[in-house]
N, C-alpha and C positions, 0 to 999 in steps of 0.2 A: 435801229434794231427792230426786229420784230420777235412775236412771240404767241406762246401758246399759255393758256393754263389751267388744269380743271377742280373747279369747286365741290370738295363734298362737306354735306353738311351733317352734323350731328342731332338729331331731331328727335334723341332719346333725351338729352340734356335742355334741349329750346322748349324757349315759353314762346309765349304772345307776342314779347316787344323784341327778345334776342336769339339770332341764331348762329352759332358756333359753328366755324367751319375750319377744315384744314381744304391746303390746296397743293399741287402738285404741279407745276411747270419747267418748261423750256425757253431760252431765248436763243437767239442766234443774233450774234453784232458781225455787222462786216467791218474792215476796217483795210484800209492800204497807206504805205507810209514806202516813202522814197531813198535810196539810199546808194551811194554811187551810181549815179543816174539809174539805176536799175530798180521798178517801181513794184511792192512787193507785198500783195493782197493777201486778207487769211481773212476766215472766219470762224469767228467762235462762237463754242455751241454750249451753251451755262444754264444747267439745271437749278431751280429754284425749290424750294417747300414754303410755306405760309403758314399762318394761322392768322387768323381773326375770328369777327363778332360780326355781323351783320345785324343793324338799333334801327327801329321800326319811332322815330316820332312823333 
């Protein structure tokens, strides 16, 4: 699969060691599977949302 996805971060809420983000993406999986000899590709296209922390050690 491949894919996309863009980070924003909340940098009214971050400090020093944590930054708080949401994220917004796309993925696209291929995929083919066989069936009566007849060989039968698709791909899909799967939106994603996030959130995390980005910790500074």
């Amino acid at each position: 699969s491949v894919g996309t996805e863009l980070q924003t971060y909340f940098l009214s809420i971050a400090n020093e060691r944590t930054k708080p983000y949401i994220s917004l993406g796309i993925s696209a999986i291929y995929g083919g599977y066989e069936k009566n000899n007849f060989t039968i590709e698709r791909t899909y296209f799967m939106p994603h949302i996030g959130l995390g922390i980005v910790t500074q050690f």
